[in-house]
N, C-alpha and C positions, 0 to 999 in steps of 0.2 A: 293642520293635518286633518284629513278626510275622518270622518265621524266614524267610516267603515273599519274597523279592526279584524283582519282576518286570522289573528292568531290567541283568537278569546277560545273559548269552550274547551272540547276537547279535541287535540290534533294528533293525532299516532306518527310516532316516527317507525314507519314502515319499513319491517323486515323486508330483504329483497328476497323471494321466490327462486332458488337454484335447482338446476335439474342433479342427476347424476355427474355429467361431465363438467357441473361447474359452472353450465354456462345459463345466463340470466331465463327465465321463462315471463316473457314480457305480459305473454294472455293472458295467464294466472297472476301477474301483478296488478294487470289492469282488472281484472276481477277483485279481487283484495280487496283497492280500493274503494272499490263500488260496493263492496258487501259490507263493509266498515264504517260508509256513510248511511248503506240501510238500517243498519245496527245500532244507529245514533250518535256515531263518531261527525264531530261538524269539519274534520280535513285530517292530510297526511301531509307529513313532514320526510318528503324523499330523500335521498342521499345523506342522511344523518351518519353517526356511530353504527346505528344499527343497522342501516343499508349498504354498510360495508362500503362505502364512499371510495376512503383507501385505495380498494381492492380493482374498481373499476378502471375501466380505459374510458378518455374523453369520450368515444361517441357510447359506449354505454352510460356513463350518467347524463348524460344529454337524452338520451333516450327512453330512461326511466322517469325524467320530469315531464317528457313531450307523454308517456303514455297514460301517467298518474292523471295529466292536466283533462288527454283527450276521455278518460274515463269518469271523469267525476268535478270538472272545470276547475280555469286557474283559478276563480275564488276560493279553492277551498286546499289548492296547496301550495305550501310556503317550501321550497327545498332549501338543504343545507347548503351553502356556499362555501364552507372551508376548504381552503389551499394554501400550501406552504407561502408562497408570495400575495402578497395584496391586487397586483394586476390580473394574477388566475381569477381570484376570489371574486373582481370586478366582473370579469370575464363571464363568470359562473351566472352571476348575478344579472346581468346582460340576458343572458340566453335565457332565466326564468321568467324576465320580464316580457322577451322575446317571444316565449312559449304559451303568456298569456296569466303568469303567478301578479299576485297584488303585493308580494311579501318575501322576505328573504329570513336565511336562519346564519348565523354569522359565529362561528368561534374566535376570538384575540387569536393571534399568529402561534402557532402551534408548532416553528421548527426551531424554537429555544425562547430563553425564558427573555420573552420583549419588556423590556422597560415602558413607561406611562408614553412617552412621546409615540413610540412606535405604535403601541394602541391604538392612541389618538388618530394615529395618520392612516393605518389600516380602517379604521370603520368610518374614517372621514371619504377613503376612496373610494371604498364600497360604495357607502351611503350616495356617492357621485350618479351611479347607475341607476338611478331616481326611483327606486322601489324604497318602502320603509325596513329596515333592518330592525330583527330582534337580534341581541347579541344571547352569544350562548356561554354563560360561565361554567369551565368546567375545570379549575384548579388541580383536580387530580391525574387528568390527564394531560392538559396541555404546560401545567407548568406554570402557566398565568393565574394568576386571581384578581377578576372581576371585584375589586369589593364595591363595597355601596359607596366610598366618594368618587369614585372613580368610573362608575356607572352613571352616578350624577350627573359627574362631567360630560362625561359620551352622551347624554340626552340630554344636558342644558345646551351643546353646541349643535342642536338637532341631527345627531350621528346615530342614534339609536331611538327606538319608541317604546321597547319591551324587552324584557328580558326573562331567558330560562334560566333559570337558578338551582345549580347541579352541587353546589357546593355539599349540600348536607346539613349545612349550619342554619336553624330555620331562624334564629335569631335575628338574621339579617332582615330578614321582611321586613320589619320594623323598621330598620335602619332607614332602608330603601324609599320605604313611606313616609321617612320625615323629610330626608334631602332631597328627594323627584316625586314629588306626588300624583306627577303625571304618568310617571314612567311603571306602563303594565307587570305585574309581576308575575311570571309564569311557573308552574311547580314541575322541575325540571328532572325530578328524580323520582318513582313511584312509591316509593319507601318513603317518602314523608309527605305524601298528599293531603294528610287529613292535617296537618300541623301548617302548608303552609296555603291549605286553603281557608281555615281556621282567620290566618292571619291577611287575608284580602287578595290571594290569588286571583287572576282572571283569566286562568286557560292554564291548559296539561297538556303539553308538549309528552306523551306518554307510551310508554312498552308493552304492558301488558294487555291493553286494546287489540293487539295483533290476534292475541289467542282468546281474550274474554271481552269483547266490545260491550255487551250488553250489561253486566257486573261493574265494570268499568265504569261507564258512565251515567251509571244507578247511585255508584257510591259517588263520583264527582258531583255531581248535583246534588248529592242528599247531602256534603261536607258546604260545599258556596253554599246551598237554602241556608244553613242553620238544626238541617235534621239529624240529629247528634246521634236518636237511638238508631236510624236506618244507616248512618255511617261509620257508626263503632263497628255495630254487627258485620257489616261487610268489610271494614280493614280489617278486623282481627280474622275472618276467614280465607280473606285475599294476600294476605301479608306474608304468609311464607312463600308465594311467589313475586308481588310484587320487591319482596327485599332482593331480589335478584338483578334491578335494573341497574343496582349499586355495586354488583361483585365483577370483577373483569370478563367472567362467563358470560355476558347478559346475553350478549346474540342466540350462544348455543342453546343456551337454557329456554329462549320467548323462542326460538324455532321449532325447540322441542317440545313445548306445552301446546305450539299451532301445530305438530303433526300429532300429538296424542289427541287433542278434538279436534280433528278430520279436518285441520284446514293443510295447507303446501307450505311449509316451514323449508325444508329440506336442508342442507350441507351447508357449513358457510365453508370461503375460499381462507388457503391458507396465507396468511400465517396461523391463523384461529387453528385448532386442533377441538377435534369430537370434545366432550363431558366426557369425567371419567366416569367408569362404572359406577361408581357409589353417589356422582354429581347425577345421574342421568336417574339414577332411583328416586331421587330425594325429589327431580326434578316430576319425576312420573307422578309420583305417591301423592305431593302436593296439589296436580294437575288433576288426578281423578278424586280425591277427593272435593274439590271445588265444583268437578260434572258431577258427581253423587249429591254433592248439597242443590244443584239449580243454577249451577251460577255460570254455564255455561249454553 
């Protein structure tokens, strides 16, 4: 495998930018990007959870990887590929290679709970479409779990090279680290960044970069150095936002923390429904205090 790893540092899974009607604002994504890499972010992870993937029509998420790439090149983004079928996901994966990406983001099949074979056979067809696959565990939503022998497997049969690790259980790093020592471990949820950077992270597939880049990847680097006093200080003042990337709200809440400091968060599409009033407080409250401290 190529020495390059494009999905080390930090990577922001990038909110998509909605106008009023709904409808995508591609200029203001392609800014996004570009100001997130000026910010110290080293790429964007397009069409994830949080760019509403779901929600989109084929030639819009085609068109959100072509714009991410043309604004900030494909070295520096990895898109999500999840699709209910393995030949979409291929598909997907195709067209980011197409587009000019070095990297792909891969969830296990996510339209019922797939047995090991089926895994296996999903990330092996992916993996076909000759980019490197990071597979994306995320047990709570899809139903699947990733565990660590089973990620071993997916990367002893060279079907994955990295993995986001959304589980929550930071225990696992460990795990991870004894059966594939090759295999990158990504910190896949913002709420435990310091725990499983602690434990040999190599890159944050990450939410709250959307609204705080510079905070963000002040405390990432100061957790991977070893700076324990620059990284406490900044989780315990970051953390009642970043705990957010873990509650079902997470879109609403990182779009609303980017429209409270002046960036284009805007509406997500439904099914997603506004924050309630007392979500949308808690959401502000925590938001400007972190601008009152500097840390935006």
């Amino acid at each position: 495998m190529t020495d390059h790893r494009p999905w080390r540092g930090v990577l922001v899974a990038t909110a998509l930018p909605l106008d009023a009607d709904l409808s995508v604002n591609y200029d203001t994504y392609a800014e996004h990007c570009a100001w997130l890499v000026e910010n110290g972010c080293d790429g964007v992870v397009p069409n994830g959870s949080l760019g509403e993937y779901q929600v989109l029509s084929p030639e819009e998420r085609a068109r959100v990887v072509e714009t991410a790439v043309a604004a900030i090149g494909g070295q520096r983004v990895m898109p999500g590929v999840a699709a209910y079928g393995s030949a979409e996901s291929r598909r997907w994966a195709e067209q980011a290679g197409e587009a000019g990406c070095k990297a792909v983001m891969l969830l296990p099949p996510n339209a019922y709970r797939a047995d090991e074979r089926s895994v296996l056979a999903h990330y092996a067809a992916v993996a076909e479409a000759g980019l490197p696959v990071v597979a994306y565990n995320n047990p709570i939503d899809t139903k699947v779990d990733l565990v660590p022998e089973l990620l071993a497997r997916l990367h002893g049969e060279g079907h994955i090279q990295a993995v986001k690790e959304f589980s929550g259980d930071v225990r696992r790093a460990y795990r991870i680290a004894e059966l594939a020592p090759e295999l990158d471990l990504l910190i896949g949820a913002d709420d435990v960044l310091l725990e499983l950077a602690l434990a040999g992270a190599k890159g944050w597939v990450a939410g709250y970069p959307n609204a705080l880049p510079q905070a963000s990847v002040e405390l990432y680097h100061a957790a991977v150095d070893g700076d324990l006093d620059t990284a406490r200080s900044l989780y315990r003042q970051l953390h009642p936002l970043l705990r957010w990337d873990s509650r079902v709200e997470f879109v609403q809440a990182i779009k609303a923390s980017m429209d409270i400091v002046g960036r284009h968060g805007g509406p997500c599409r439904p099914p997603r429904m506004p924050l309630l009033p007392e979500q949308e407080a808690a959401v502000r409250a925590a938001t400007e205090k972190a601008v009152a401290a500097g840390l935006a």
